[in-house]
N, C-alpha and C positions, 0 to 999 in steps of 0.2 A: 504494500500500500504506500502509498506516496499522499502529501501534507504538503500544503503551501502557506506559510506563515503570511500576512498581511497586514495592513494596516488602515481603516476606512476613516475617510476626514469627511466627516458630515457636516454639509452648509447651516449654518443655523447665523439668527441673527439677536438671539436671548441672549440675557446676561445673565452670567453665571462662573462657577470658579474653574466650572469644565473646560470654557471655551477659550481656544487659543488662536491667535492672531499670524495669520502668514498670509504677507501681503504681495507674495508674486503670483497669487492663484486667484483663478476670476470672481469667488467667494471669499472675499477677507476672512471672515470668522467663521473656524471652524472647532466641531467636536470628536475626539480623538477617539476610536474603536479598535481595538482586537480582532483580524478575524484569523481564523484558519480551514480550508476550505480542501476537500481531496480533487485533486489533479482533475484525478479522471470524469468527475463532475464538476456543474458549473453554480452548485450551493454551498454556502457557509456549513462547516461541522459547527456541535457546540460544544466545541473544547475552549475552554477560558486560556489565554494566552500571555505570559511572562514570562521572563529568563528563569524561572525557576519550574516554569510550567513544561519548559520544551526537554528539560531532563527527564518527568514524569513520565512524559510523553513517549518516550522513547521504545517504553518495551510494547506499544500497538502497531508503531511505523518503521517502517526499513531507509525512507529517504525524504527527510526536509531539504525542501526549497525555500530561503527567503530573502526578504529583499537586503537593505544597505545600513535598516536598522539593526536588523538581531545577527547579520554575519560578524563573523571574530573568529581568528584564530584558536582562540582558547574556548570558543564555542565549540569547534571543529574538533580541536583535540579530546574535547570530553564526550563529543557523540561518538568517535573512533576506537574510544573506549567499551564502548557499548553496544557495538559495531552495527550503530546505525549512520548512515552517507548523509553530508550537509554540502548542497548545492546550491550557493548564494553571492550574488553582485553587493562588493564593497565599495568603497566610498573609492575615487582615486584619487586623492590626494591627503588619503590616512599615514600616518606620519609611518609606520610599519613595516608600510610596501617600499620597495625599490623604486627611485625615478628615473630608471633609465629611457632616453627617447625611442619610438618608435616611427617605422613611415605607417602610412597607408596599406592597407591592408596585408600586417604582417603580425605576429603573433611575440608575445616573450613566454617562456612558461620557467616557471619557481617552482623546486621539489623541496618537501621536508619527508619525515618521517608518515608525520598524520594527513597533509592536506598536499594540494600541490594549486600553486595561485598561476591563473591565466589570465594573459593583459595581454586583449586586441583591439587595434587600433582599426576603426570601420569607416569613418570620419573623420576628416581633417581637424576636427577640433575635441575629438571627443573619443576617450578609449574607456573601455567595457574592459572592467577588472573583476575576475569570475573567482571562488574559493571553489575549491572541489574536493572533496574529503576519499571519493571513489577510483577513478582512473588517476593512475600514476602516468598510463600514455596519452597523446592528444592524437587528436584522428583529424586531419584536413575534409571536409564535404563536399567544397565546391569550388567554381573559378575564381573566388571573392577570398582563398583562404582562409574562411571561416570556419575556427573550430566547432566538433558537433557537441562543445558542450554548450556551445551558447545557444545554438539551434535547442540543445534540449532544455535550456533554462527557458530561453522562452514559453517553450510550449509548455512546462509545465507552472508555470505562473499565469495560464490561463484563465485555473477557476478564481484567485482570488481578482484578476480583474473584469473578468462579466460579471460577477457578484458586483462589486459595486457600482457597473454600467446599467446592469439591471433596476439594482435597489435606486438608481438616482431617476431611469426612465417610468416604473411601474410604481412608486410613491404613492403611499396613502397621508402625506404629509399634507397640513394643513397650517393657516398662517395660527401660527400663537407665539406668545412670548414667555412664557414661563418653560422653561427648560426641560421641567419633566414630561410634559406631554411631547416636545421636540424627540426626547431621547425613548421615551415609548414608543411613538410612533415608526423611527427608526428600529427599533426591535422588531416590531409588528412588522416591517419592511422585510427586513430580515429574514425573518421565521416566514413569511409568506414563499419568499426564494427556496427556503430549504423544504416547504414540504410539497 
């Protein structure tokens, strides 16, 4: 079974001590959700989600995927422990990683013990830095040299993104400003996806 860890930034315009402010998204104020959602579908599980949640978690799933908040090295080491695979895009410019330059579509890859880190350059301006706790090889796919693990990162970060393409298109939201009906409502969203 395969887990995609996420993260849902719900629009809301209430005040409250939930809501946080990021101003480069077309919704200023937002409220911050947990989800975690199986690959191979396109609804949220209801597994409750924190750094302490995803060691629990471990003995029902063979391979987490997540994104740039919950990857870490020392994440990776402790799932490799446990010998369950963590497949997840970090930050590039975490102090951690190596900065060595790359061109255009060429690849570096980093071995340890536990994890092995891939940093591909697909865009002139923009390099895709992948953790991978499973293959120590990297596999070429195509004419773009694109390794297939980012081809499989994508697609398995599928379900937690229709989950919240969904819940933002199918909304039983209504205008209020008291926060808890906001965050109900968003549940109710939710759970309507999952069942």
């Amino acid at each position: 079974m395969n887990l995609t860890v996420n993260e849902q930034l719900f629009p809301t315009k209430v005040r409250c001590k939930l809501t946080q402010y990021i101003p480069n998204k077309p919704d200023k104020f937002r409220i911050k959700f947990w989800l975690a959602s199986d690959t191979n579908n396109t609804r949220p599980s209801s597994i409750p989600i924190g750094d302490f949640v995803v060691l629990q978690l471990i003995k029902r799933w063979e391979y987490f995927t997540t994104n740039n908040f919950f990857t870490s090295a020392s994440l990776a080491t402790k799932l490799s422990e446990k010998r369950t695979t963590l497949f997840g895009v970090t930050e590039e410019n975490c102090p951690t990683w190596p900065k060595d330059k790359i061109k255009r579509f060429s690849k570096l890859l980093y071995k340890s013990n536990n994890f092995t880190l891939i940093i591909y350059k697909s865009k002139p301006s923009k390099k895709v830095t992948i953790l991978n706790s499973k293959n120590k090889s990297v596999k070429i796919n195509n004419d773009r040299k694109q390794p297939e693990i980012v081809a499989y990162y994508n697609k398995s970060k599928f379900g937690g993104d229709v989950t919240d393409q969904m819940a933002r298109k199918y909304s039983v939201k209504s205008k209020s400003y008291r926060w808890v009906v906001q965050v109900s409502l968003n549940i109710l969203d939710l759970a309507s996806i999952n069942a």
